[in-house]
Every structure is written in structure tokens, then in C-alpha cells.
C-alpha positions in Angstrom: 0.0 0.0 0.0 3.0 2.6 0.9 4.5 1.3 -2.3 1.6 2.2 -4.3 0.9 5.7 -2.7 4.6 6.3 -3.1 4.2 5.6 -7.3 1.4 8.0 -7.5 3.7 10.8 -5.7 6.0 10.1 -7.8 4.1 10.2 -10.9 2.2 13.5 -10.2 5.8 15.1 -9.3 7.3 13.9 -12.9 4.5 14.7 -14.3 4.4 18.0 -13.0 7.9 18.9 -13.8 7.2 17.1 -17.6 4.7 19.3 -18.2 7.1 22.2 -18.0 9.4 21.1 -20.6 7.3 22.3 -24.1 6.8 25.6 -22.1 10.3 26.0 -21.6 11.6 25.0 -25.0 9.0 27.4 -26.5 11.1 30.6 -24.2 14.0 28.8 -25.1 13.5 29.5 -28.7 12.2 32.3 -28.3 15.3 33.9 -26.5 16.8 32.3 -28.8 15.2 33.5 -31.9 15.5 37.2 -30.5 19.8 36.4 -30.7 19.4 34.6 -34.2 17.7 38.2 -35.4 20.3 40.4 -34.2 23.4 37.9 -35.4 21.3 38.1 -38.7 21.2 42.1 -38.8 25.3 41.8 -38.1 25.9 39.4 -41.1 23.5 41.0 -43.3 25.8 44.1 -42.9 29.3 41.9 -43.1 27.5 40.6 -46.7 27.1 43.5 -47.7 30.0 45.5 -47.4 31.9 42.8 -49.1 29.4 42.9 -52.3 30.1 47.0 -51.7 34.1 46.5 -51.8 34.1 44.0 -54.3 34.9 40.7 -52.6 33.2 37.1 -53.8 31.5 36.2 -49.9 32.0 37.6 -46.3 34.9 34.7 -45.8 36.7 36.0 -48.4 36.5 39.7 -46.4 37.5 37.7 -43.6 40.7 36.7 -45.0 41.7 40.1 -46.4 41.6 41.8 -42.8 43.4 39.5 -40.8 46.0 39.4 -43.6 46.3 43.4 -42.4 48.7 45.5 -40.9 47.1 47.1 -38.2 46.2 44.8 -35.3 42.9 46.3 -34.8 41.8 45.2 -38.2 43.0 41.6 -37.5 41.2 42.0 -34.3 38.1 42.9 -35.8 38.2 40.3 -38.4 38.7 37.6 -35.7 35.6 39.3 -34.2 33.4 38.6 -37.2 34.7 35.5 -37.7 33.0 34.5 -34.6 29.7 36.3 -35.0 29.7 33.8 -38.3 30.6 31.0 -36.1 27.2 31.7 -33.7 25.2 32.7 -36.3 25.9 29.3 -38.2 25.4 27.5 -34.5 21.9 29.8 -34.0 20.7 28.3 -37.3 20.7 24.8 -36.3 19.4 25.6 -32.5 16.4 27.5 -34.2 16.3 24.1 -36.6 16.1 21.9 -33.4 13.6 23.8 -31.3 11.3 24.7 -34.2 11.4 20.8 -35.7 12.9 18.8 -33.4 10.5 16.3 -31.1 10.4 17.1 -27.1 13.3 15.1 -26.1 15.7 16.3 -29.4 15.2 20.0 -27.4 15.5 18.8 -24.3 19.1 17.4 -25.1 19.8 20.4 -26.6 18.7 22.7 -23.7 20.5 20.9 -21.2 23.4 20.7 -22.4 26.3 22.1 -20.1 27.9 24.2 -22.9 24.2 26.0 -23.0 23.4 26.1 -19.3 24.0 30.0 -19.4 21.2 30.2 -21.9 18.8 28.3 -19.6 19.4 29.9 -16.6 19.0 33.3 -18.5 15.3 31.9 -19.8 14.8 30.3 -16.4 14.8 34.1 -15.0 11.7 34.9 -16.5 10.0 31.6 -16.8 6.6 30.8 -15.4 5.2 27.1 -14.8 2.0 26.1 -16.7 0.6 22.7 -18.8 1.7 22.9 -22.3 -1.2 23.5 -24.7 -0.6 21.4 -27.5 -0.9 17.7 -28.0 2.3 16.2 -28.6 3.6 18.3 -25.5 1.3 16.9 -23.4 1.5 13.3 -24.6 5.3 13.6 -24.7 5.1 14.6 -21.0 2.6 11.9 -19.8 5.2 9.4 -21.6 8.2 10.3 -20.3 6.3 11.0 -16.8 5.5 7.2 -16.9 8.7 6.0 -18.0 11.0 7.7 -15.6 8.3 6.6 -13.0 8.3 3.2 -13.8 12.3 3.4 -13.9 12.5 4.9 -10.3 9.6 2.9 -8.8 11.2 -0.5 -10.3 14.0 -1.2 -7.3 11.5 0.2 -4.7 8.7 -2.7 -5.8 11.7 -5.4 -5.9 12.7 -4.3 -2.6 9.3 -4.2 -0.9 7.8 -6.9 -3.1 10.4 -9.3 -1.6 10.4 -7.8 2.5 6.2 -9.0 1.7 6.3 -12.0 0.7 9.3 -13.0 3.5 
């Protein structure tokens, strides 16, 4: 009987903290889409000034200032280099959250090379049941799943003290 009420404790508190998970991959990419705009803006403006100066692609702009004198040039050109890194890293975040299943984001959001992202959209995130179907179907699952996983040992264990 304490086994049983135990599972449904269990199961409410998973499921609880499931339901959470479509709501925060939808701030997630949100937040998200809000840096993929601005990173856009910045490229846009590399792409065009090297169509303006006459070079083939913003790489090839790239590779003419660091090849310059002045250190701050170089500097700079390492600096864009890197807004073309994140913006080509943006680009398949927004792919994942916008297409990928429930647990394809969640691997992605949890991840500890993005934890400062999540605690960032953890600051202004506020609890709720997700809306849609698949978010509450993928919840209930993997509710009952990690449930049954936990609860497993605890019903050996009991299951043999009962029938000593």
C-alpha cells in the first residue's frame, strides 16, 4: 500500500515537472530567436559591405583583414569571424527547437555548454501545462517511463520484505 501511494507521488511530481518542458523549450526558442535576429542584422551588414568592396563572400573579407597590418583590423576580423561562427550555431538551434520532437530539445537545452542560456530563460519563466498535443502526450510518456524506472528497485525491494 506505501508502495503504491509512493508511485502516484512520484508520478504527479514527474509529471508535473514534464509538463514544464514544451513551455520552456517554446522561451527557449524564443530567446533564442530574438539572438538569431540580431546575429542576422550583423551578417546581413558583413554581406554587404563585401558585395560594396568588391569581394566574392563575407569569408573571403575575412581573410583580407586578418592578412592586415594594423592589429585592430586583424582583431576585428577575428571578431566577425566569430559572429559567423554563432550565427551558423543559431541556425541549427532554431532548426532543433522549431522541428525537433520534445526530447531532441531537451538534449539540446540541457546541455552544459548552453546552461547559461537556460538559466538566462529560467529568470523569466513561469510554470504552466503545455497547450498542445504532442507536449502533453510527450510529458505523460516520459512522466510514466522515468516513474516506472524509479519505482522499479523500490517494488523489488518491498515486493520481496512482503512476501518473506
Amino acid at each position: 500500500m506505501l508502495t503504491n501511494i509512493l508511485d502516484k507521488i512520484v508520478f504527479g511530481t514527474l509529471l508535473l515537472i514534464f509538463f514544464q518542458l514544451p513551455i520552456l523549450s517554446n522561451e527557449y526558442l524564443q530567446l533564442t530567436n530574438g539572438y538569431y535576429l540580431a546575429t542576422k542584422s550583423q551578417v546581413d551588414g558583413y554581406q554587404l559591405n563585401a558585395q560594396r568592396h568588391g569581394y566574392t563572400d563575407v569569408a573571403a573579407l575575412i581573410e583580407d583583414l586578418k592578412r592586415n597590418l594594423n592589429p585592430a583590423v586583424r582583431t576585428d576580423a577575428q571578431q566577425k569571424e566569430q559572429t559567423l561562427r554563432e550565427y551558423d550555431e543559431l541556425l541549427r538551434a532554431l532548426d532543433i527547437l522549431k522541428n525537433g520532437n520534445l526530447w531532441q530539445k531537451a538534449v539540446y537545452m540541457f546541455s552544459p555548454e548552453r546552461w547559461g542560456v537556460l538559466r538566462e530563460v529560467a529568470t523569466n519563466f513561469q510554470p504552466g501545462i503545455p497547450l498542445s498535443i504532442n507536449g502533453f502526450a510527450y510529458s505523460l510518456i516520459g512522466a510514466l517511463l522515468l516513474g516506472s524506472s524509479l519505482m522499479w528497485p523500490i517494488r523489488r525491494i518491498f515486493g520481496r520484505v512482503k512476501r518473506a
